[in-house]
KEKE-3310 file (N, C-alpha, C; in steps of 0.2 Angstrom, whole numbers, plus 5000, padded with zeros to 4 digits):
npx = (5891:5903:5896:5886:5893:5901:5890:5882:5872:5863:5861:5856:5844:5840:5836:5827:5817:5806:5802:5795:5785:5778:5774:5767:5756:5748:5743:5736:5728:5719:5714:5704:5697:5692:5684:5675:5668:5659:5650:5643:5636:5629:5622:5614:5605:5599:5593:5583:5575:5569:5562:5553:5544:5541:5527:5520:5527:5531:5540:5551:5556:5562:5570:5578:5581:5587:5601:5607:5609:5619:5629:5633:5640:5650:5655:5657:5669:5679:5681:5687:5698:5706:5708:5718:5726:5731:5737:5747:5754:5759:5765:5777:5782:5785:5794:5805:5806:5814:5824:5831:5833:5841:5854:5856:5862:5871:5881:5884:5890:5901:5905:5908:5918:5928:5930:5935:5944:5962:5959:5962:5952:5964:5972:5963:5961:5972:5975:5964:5971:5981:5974:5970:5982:5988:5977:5977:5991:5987:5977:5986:5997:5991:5987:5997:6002:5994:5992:6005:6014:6020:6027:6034:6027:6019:6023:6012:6015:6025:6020:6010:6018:6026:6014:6009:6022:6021:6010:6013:6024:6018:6008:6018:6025:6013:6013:6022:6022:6011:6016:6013:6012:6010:5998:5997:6011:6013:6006:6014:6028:6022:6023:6021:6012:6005:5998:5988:5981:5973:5966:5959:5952:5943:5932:5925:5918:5906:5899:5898:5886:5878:5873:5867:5857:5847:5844:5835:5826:5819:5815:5805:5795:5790:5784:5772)
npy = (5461:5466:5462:5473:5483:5480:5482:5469:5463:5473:5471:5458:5459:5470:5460:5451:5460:5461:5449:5448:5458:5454:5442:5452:5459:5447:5443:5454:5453:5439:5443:5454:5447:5438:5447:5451:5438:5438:5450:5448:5438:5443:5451:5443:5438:5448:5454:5440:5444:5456:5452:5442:5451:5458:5461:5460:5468:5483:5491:5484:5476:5489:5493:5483:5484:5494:5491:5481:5489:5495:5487:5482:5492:5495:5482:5484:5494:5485:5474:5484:5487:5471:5471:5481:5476:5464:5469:5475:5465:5457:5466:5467:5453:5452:5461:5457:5444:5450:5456:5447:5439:5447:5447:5433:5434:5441:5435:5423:5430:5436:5421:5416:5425:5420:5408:5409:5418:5422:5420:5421:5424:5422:5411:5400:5401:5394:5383:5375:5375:5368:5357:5353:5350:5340:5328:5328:5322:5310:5305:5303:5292:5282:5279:5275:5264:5256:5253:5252:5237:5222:5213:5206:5206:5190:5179:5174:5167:5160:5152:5142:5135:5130:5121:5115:5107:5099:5090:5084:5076:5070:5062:5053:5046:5038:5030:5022:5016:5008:5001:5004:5013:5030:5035:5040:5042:5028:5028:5035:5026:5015:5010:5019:5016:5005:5013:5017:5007:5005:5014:5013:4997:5004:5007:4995:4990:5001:5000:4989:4990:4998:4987:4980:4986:4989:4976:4974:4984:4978:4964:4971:4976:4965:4957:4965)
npz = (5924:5913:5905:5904:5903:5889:5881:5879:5886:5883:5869:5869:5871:5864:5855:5859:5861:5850:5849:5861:5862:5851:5859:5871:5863:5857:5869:5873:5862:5862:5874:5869:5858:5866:5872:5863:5861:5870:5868:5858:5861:5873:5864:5856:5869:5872:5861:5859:5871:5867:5858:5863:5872:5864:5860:5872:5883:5880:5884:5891:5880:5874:5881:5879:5865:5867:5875:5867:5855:5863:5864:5852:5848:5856:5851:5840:5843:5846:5838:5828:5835:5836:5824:5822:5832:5827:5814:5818:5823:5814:5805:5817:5815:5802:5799:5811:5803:5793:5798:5803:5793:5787:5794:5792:5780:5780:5788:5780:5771:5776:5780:5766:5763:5770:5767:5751:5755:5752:5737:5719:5703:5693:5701:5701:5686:5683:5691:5683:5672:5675:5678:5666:5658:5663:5665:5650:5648:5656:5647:5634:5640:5643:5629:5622:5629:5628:5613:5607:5604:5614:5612:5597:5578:5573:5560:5549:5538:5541:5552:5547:5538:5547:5556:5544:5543:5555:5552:5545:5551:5560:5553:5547:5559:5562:5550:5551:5563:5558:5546:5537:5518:5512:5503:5491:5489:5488:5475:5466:5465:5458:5441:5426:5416:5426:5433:5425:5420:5432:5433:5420:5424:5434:5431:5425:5439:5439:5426:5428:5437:5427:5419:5427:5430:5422:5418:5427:5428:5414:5417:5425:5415:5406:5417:5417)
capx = (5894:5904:5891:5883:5897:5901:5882:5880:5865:5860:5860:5851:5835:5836:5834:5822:5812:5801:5797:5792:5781:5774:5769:5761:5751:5745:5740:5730:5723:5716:5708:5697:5695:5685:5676:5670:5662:5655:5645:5640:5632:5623:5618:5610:5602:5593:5587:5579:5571:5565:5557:5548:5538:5537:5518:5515:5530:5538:5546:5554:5557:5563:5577:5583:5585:5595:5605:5607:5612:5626:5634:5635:5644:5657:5657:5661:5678:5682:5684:5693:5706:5707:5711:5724:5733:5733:5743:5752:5760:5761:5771:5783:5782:5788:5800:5809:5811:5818:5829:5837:5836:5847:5859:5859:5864:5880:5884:5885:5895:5907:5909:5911:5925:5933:5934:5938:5952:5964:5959:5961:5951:5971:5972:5956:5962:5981:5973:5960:5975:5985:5970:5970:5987:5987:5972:5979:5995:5984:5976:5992:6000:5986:5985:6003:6002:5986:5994:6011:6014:6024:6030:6035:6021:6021:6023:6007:6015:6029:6016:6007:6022:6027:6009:6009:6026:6020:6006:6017:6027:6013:6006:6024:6024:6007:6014:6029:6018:6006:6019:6010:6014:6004:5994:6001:6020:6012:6007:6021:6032:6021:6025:6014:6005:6002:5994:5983:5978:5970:5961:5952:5948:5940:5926:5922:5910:5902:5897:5892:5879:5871:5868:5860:5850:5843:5839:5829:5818:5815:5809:5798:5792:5790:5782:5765)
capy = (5468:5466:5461:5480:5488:5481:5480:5463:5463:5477:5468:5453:5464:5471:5455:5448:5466:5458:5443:5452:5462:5450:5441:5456:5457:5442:5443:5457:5452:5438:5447:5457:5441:5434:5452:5450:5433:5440:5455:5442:5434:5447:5455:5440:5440:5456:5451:5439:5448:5460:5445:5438:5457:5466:5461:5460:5473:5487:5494:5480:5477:5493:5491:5476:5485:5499:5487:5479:5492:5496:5480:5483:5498:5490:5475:5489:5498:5480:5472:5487:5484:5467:5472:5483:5473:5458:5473:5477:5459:5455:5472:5466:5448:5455:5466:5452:5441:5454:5456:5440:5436:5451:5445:5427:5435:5444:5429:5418:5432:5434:5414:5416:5429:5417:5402:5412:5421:5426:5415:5425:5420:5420:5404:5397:5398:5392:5378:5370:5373:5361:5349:5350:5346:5333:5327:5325:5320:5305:5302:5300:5289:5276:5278:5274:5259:5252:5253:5248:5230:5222:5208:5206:5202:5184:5178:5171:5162:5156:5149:5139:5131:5124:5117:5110:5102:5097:5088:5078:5073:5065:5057:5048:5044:5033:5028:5019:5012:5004:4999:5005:5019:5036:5033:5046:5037:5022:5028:5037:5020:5013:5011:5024:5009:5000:5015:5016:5001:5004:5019:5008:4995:5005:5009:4990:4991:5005:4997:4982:4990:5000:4983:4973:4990:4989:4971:4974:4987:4973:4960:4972:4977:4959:4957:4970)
capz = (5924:5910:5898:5903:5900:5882:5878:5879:5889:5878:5860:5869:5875:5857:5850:5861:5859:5845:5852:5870:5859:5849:5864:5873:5857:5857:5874:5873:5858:5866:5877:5865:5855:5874:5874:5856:5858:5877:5867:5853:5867:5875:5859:5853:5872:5872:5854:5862:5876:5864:5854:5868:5875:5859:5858:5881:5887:5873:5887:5891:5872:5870:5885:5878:5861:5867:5875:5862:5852:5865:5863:5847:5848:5859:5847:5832:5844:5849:5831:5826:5842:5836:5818:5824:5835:5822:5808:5822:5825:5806:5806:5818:5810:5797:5802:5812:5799:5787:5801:5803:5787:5782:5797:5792:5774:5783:5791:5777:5765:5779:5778:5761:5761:5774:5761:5748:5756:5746:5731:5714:5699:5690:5704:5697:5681:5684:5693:5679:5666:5676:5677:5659:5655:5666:5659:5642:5649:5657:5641:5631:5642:5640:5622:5624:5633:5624:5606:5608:5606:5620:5607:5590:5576:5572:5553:5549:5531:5546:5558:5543:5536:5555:5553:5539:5546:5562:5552:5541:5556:5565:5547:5544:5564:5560:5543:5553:5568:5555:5544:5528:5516:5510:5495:5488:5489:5482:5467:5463:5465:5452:5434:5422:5414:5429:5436:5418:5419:5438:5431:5415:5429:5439:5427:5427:5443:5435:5421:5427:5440:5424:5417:5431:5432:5414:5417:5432:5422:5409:5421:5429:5410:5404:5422:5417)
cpx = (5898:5902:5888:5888:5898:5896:5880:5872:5860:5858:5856:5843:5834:5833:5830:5815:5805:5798:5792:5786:5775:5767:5764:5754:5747:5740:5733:5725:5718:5712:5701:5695:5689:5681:5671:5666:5656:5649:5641:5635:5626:5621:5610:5603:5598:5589:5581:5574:5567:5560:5552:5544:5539:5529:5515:5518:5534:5540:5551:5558:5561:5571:5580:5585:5591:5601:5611:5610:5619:5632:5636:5638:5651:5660:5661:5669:5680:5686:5688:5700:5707:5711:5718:5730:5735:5738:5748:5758:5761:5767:5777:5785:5786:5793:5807:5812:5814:5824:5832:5838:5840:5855:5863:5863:5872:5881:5887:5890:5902:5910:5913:5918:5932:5934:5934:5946:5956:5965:5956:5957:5959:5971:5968:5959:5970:5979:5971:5967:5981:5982:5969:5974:5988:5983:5973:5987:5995:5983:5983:5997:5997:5986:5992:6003:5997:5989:5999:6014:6020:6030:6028:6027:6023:6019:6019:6010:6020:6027:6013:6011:6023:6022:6008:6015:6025:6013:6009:6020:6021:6010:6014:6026:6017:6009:6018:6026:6013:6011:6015:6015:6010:6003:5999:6010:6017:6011:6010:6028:6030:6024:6018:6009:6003:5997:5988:5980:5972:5967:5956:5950:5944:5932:5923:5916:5904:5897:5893:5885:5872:5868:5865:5854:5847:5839:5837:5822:5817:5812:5803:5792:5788:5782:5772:5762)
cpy = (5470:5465:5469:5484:5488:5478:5475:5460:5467:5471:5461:5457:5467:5465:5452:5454:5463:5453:5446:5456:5459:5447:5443:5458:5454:5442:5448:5454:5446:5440:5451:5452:5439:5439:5451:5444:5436:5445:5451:5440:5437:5450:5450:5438:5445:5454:5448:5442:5451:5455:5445:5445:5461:5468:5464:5467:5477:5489:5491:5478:5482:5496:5487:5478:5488:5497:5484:5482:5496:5491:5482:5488:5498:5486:5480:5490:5491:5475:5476:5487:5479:5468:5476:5482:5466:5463:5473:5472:5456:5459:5467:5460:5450:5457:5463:5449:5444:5455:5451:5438:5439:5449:5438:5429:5438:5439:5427:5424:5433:5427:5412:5418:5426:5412:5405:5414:5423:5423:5419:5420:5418:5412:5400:5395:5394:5384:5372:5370:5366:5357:5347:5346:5338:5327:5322:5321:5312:5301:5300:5294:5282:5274:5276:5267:5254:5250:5251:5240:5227:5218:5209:5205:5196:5182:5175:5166:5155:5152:5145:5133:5126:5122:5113:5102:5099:5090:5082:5074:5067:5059:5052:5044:5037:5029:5021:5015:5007:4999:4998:5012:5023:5031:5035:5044:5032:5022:5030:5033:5016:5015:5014:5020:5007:5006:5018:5012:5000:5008:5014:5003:4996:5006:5002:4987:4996:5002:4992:4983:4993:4995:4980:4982:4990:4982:4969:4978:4983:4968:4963:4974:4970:4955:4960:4968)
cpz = (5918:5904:5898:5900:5891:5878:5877:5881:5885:5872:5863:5870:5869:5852:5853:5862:5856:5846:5860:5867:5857:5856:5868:5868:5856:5865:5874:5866:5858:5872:5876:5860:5861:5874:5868:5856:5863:5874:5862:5858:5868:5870:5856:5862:5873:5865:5856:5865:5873:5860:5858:5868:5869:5857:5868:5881:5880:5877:5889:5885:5871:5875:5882:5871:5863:5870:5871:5857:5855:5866:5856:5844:5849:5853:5841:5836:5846:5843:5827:5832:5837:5829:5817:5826:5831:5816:5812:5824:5820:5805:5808:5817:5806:5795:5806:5807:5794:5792:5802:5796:5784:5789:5796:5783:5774:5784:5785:5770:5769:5777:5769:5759:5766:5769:5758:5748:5752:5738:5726:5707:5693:5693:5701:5690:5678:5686:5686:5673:5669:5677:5668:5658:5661:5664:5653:5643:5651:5650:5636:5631:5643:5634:5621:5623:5628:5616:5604:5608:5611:5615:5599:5585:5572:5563:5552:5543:5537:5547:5553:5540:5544:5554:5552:5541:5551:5559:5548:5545:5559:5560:5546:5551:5563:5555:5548:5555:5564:5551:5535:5526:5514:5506:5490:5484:5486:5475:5464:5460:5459:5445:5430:5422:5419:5431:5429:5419:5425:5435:5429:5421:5433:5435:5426:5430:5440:5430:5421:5432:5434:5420:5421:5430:5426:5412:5421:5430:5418:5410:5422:5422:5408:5411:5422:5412)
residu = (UNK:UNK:UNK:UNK:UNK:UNK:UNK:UNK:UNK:UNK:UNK:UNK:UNK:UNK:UNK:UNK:UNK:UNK:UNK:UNK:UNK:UNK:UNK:UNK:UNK:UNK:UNK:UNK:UNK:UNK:UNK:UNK:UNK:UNK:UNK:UNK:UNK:UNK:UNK:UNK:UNK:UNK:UNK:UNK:UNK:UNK:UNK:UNK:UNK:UNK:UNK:UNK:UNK:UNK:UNK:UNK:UNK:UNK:UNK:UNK:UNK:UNK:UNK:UNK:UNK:UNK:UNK:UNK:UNK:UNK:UNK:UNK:UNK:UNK:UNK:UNK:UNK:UNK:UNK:UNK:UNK:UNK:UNK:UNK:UNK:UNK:UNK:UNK:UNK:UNK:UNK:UNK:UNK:UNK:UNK:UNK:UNK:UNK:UNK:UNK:UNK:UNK:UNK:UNK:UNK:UNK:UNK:UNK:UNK:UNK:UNK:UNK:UNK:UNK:UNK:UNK:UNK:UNK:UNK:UNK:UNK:UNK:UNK:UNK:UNK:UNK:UNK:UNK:UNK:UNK:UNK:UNK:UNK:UNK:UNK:UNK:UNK:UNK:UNK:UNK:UNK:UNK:UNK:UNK:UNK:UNK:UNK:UNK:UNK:UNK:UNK:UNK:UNK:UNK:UNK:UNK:UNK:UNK:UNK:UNK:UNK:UNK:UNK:UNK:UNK:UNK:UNK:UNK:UNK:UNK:UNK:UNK:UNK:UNK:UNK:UNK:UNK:UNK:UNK:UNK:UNK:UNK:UNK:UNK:UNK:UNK:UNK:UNK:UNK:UNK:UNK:UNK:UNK:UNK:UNK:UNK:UNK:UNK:UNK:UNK:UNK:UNK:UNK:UNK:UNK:UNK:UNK:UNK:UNK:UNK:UNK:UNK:UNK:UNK:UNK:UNK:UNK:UNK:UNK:UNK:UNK:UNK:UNK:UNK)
# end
């Protein structure tokens, strides 16, 4: 009762119009599709007939033409129905979906103007300027952090001398343990000449290996 009054039952019977149309459509069109093969039929029957008595019976023959030729007559206004009711259900084919499509088009500009809402492109642009600075306020505070050193920078010439020290200490630890001295401290204790004198001696070995070597080549000469 309430749905007649504020056309509710109305707007469904508009909308299911085009389909109840269609349908009827189809229906009949089916129909004259089942008479078109029926005249096919009996067209290509009478042909025959006329086949068979065109030479015994031409009256017979000349029945089965004119038959023949009233099928074919039918079959002409029958193919034209058919072509009619087929534009006819393309039409509201048609016509339906430009209707819904233009309804699904309202809908969805409605939805839009619901999100949207009162959203100005000023907001838009207020918005991404405070993603930038942020943004770069991000990046700075990295570049910040990252570049900054937390501790002091260490003196490399510093770090070398402690080393060098650390490396004496352990050679004068071993010194002690062993109960020898550097080289180094030993020759310095000696007296100049005495360390002269171990130089000239050292050239000694030398000298005497390049004589055995000179009189191993003269064996082997002596030898050939």
């Amino acid at each position: 009762m309430w749905g007649a009054w504020f056309g509710g039952n109305g707007g469904q019977k508009r909308k299911d119009a085009p389909k109840k149309a269609i349908l009827d459509l189809r229906q009949q069109l089916d129909m004259l599709q089942k008479r078109e093969r029926h005249l096919e039929n009996q067209m290509a029957k009478q042909d025959e007939i006329a086949r068979e008595n065109v030479t015994t019976n031409k009256t017979v023959a000349r029945n089965a033409l004119k038959r023949k030729k009233a099928h074919e007559h039918s079959l002409e206004q029958t193919n034209g129905q058919i072509s009619m009711l087929e534009q006819q259900i393309y039409s509201i084919e048609s016509a339906n979906i430009n209707q819904e499509t233009l309804v699904a088009m309202k809908n969805a500009g409605a939805a839009m103007k619901q999100i949207h809402g009162k959203m100005t492109m000023e907001d838009v642009d207020t918005t991404m300027e405070q993603l930038r600075e942020q943004h770069e306020l991000t990046q700075e505070i990295g570049n910040a952090i990252t570049s900054m050193p937390i501790t002091e920078p260490i003196d490399e010439d510093e770090l070398e001398a402690d080393l060098a020290a650390l490396e004496q200490e352990n050679l004068d630890e071993k010194m002690l343990k062993t109960g020898t001295m550097p080289v180094a401290d030993s020759l310095n204790r000696l007296p100049k000449a005495a360390n002269g004198e171990l130089k000239g001696k050292s050239k000694a070995p030398v000298e005497e290996e390049d004589e055995e070597e000179e009189l191993r080549k003269l064996q082997a000469e002596m030898a050939m």
